[in-house]
C-alpha positions in Angstrom: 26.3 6.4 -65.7 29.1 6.3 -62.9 32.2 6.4 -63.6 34.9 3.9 -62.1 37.1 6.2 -60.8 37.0 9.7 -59.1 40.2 11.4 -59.3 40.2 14.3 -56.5 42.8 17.7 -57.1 43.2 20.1 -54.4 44.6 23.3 -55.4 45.6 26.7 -54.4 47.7 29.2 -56.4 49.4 26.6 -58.5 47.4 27.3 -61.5 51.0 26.5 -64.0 51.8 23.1 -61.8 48.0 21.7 -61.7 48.0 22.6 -65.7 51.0 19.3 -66.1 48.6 17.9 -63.7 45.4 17.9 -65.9 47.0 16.9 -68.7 48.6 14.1 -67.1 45.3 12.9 -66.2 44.1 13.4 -70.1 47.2 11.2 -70.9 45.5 8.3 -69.1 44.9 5.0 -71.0 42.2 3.9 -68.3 39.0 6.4 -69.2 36.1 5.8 -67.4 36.8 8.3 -64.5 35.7 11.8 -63.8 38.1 14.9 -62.4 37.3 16.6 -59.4 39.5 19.7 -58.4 39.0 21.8 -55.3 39.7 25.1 -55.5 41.2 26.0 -51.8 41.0 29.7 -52.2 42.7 30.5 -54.9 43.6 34.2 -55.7 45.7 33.7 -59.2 42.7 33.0 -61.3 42.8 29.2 -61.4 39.2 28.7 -60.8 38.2 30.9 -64.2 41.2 28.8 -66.0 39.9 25.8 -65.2 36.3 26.8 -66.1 37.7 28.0 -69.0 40.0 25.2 -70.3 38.8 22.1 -68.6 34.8 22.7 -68.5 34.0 18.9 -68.2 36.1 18.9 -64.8 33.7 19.2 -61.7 35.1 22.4 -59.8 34.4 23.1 -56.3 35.5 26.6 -55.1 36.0 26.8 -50.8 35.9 30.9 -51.4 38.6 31.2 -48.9 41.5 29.0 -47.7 40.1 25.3 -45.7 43.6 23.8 -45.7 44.5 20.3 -47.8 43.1 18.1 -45.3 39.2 20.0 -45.4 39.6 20.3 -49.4 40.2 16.9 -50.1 37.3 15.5 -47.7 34.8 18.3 -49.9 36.0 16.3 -53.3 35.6 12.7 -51.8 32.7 14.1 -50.5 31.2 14.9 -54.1 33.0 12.0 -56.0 31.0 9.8 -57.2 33.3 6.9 -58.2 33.8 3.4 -56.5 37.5 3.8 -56.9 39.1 7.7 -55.2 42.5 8.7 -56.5 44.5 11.7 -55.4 46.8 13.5 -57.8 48.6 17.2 -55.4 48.8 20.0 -57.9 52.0 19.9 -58.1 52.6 16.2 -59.1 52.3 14.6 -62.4 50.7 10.8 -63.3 52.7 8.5 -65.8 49.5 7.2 -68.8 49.6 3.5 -67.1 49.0 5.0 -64.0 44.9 4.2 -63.3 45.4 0.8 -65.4 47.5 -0.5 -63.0 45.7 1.1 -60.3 42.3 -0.6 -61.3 44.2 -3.7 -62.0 45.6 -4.0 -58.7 42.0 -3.0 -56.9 40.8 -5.4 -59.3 42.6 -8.5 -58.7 43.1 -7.8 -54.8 39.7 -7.3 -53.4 40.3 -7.3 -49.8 42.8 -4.7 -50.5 41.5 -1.2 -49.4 43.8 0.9 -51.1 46.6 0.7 -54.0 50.0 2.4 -54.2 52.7 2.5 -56.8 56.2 3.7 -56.9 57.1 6.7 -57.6 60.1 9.3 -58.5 61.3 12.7 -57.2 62.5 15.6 -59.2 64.9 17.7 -57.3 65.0 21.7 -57.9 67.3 21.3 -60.8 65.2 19.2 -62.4 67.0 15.8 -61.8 65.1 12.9 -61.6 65.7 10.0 -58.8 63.7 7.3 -57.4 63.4 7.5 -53.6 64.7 4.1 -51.9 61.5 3.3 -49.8 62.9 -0.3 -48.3 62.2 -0.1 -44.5 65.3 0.0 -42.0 64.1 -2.0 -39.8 61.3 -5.2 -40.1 57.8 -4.3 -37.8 55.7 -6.6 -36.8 52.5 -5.1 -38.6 51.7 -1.9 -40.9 50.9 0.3 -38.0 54.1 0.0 -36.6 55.8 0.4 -40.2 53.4 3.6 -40.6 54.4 5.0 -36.9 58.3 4.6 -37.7 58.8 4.7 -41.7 55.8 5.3 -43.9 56.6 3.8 -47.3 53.7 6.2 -48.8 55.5 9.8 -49.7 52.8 11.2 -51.4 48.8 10.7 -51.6 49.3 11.1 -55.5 50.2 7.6 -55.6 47.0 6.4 -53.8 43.9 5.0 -54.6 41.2 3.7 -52.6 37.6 1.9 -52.5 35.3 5.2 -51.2 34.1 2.5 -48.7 37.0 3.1 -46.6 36.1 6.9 -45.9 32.2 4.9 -44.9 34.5 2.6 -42.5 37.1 5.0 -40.8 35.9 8.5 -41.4 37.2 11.8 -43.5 40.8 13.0 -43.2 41.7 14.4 -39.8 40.9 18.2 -40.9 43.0 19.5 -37.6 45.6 18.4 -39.3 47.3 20.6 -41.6 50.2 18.6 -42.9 50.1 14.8 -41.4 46.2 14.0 -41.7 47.6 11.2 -44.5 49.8 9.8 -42.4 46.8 10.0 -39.8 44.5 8.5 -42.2 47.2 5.2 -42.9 47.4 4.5 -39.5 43.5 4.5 -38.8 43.6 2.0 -41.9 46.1 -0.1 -40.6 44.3 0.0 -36.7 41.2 -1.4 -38.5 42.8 -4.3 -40.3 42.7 -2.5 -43.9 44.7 -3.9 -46.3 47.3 -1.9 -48.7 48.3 -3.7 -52.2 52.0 -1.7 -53.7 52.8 -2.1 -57.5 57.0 -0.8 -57.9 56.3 0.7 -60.7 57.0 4.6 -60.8 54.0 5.5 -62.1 54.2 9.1 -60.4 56.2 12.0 -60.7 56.7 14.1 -57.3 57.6 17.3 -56.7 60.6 18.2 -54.4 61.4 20.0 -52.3 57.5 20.4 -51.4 56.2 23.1 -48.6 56.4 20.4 -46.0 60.1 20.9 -46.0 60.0 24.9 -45.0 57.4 23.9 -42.2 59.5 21.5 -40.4 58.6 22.5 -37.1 54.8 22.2 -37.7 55.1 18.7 -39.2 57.1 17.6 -36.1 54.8 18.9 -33.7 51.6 17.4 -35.4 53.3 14.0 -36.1 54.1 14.3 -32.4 50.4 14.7 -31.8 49.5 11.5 -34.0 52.1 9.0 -32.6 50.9 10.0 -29.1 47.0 9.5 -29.8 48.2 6.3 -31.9 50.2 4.9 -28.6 47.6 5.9 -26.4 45.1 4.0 -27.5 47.3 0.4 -29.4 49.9 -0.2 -26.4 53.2 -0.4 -28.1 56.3 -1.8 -26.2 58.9 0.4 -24.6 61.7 -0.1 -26.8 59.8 -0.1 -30.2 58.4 3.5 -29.3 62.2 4.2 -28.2 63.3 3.1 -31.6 60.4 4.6 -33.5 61.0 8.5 -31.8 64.7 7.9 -32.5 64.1 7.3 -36.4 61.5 10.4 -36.3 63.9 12.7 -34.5 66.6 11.5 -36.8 64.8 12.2 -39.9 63.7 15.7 -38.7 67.4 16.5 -37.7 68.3 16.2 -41.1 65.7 18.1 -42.9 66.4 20.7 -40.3 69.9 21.2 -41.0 69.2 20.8 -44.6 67.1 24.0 -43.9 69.3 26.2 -41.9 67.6 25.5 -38.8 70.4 24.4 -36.0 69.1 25.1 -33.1 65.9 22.5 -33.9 67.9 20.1 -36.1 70.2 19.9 -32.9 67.9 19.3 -30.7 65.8 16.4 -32.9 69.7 14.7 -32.8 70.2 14.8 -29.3 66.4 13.7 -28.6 67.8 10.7 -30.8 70.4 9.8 -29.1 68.5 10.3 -25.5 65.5 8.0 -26.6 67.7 4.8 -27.8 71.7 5.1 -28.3 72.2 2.2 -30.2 69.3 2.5 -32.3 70.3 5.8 -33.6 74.0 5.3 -34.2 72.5 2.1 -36.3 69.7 4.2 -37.8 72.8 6.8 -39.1 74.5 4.2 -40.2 71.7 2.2 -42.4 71.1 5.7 -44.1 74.8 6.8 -44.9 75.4 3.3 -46.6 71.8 3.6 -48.5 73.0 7.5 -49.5 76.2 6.2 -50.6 74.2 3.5 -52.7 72.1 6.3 -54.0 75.0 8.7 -55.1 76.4 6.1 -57.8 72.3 4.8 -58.4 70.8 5.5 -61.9 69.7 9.4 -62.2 68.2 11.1 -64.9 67.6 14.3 -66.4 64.1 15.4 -66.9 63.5 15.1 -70.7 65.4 11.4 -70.4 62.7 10.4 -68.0 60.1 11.8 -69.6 61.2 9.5 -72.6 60.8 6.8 -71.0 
């Protein structure tokens, strides 16, 4: 018999991290589902470990390193579900997580794919829910995607498999943005995107996108470009939309150490719309200043919950 759901893990060298992982799936109320995990190469023995301790979960070992993007498309590739899910090795699934998932699939069939909330835990272990209320209104879900994507992590998204049969595999050129690549091809065709607030995830941060800055920026760069090529956008909304990317990558620059790039990213800001970006700064200093007096927890008082 099939099961409802196929939940897809790609992993390399996080054998610890995808251990919560697996047993956050375990914790799940919704059961009829199978577990696929990709091994991308692995060298710390997380293939035998898995074999060992989790011998009903379908492994597929790459042999050497394909990259997320090539990894995942191999699990969707062998899932066998109606419904895909993605849980990163390094992120952690509250029980309710698939129920609501279902649910939500369930009661909004021309939806393609579901999304929940979700929280971050920071370095030390402090827990805080990301504000993901857009800046700015846009004028469809492309344009939201292109400027702000509300969708931090694929380990809060699950999908109909029919949508890989309509708009393809994930971008495998792309090492870090072929989600953000895959949204937008969702959003081009008219797919349709159903959010339940619940955080129903925990996430990871800071995750590896954050030491390769410069790579992300170059390939989002690459997929706005190929994205405005081909759906005509109006000047000033591509002016707006580069100054809220070059913004957001000056910051995670500096955050990083990295002046000469985080410098650059401001003054690209500035040159693509003045006013939008001394707004832009704005908006986000009040929201941080909301955030620093919002509702934090530590990890074990979350966990609790």
């Amino acid at each position: 018999m099939m099961p409802r759901v196929s939940i897809v893990i790609p992993t390399r060298n996080r054998r610890a991290s995808l251990e919560r992982s697996l047993a956050s799936v375990e914790a799940q109320r919704f059961r009829d589902f199978e577990v696929v995990v990709v091994d991308d190469g692995s060298v710390d023995g997380t293939a035998a470990w898995v074999r060992a301790r989790h011998p009903a979960v379908l492994l597929l070992e790459t042999g050497q390193s394909i990259g997320a993007a090539a990894a995942r498309n191999r699990g969707v590739k062998r899932a066998r579900g109606e419904i895909v899910a993605f849980l990163d090795d390094d992120d952690v699934w509250r029980p309710s997580f698939l129920d609501v998932q279902v649910a939500q699939l369930e009661a909004h069939p021309e939806a393609d794919l579901g999304t929940t909330g979700h929280v971050e835990i920071d370095t030390q272990r402090r827990v805080f829910r990301p504000d993901l209320r857009p800046l700015f209104r846009y004028p469809d879900a492309m344009a939201h995607f292109l400027a702000e994507c509300p969708i931090h992590t694929l380990s809060v998204v699950a999908c109909r498999r029919t949508v890989f049969e309509r708009i393809g595999s994930f971008d495998e050129s792309l090492a870090i943005v072929h989600d953000l690549d895959w949204y937008l091809r969702i959003a081009a065709t008219g797919g349709m995107m159903q959010h339940h607030p619940s955080a129903l995830v925990e996430r990871g941060v800071p995750g590896g996108l954050v030491t390769q800055h410069r790579h992300w920026f170059r390939e989002e760069q690459a997929v706005h470009r190929r994205f405005f090529d081909a759906h005509p956008v109006e000047r000033q909304r591509r002016r707006r939309v580069r100054a809220l990317r070059s913004l957001f990558f000056a910051k995670v620059a500096l955050a990083n150490a990295d002046l000469a790039f985080g410098l650059v990213r401001l003054a690209e800001a500035i040159l693509a719309s003045p006013l939008d970006a001394v707004q832009i700064a704005a908006l986000r200093l009040s929201r941080r200043s909301r955030r620093a007096t919002a509702e934090v927890w530590d990890l074990s008082a979350w966990e609790a919950r």
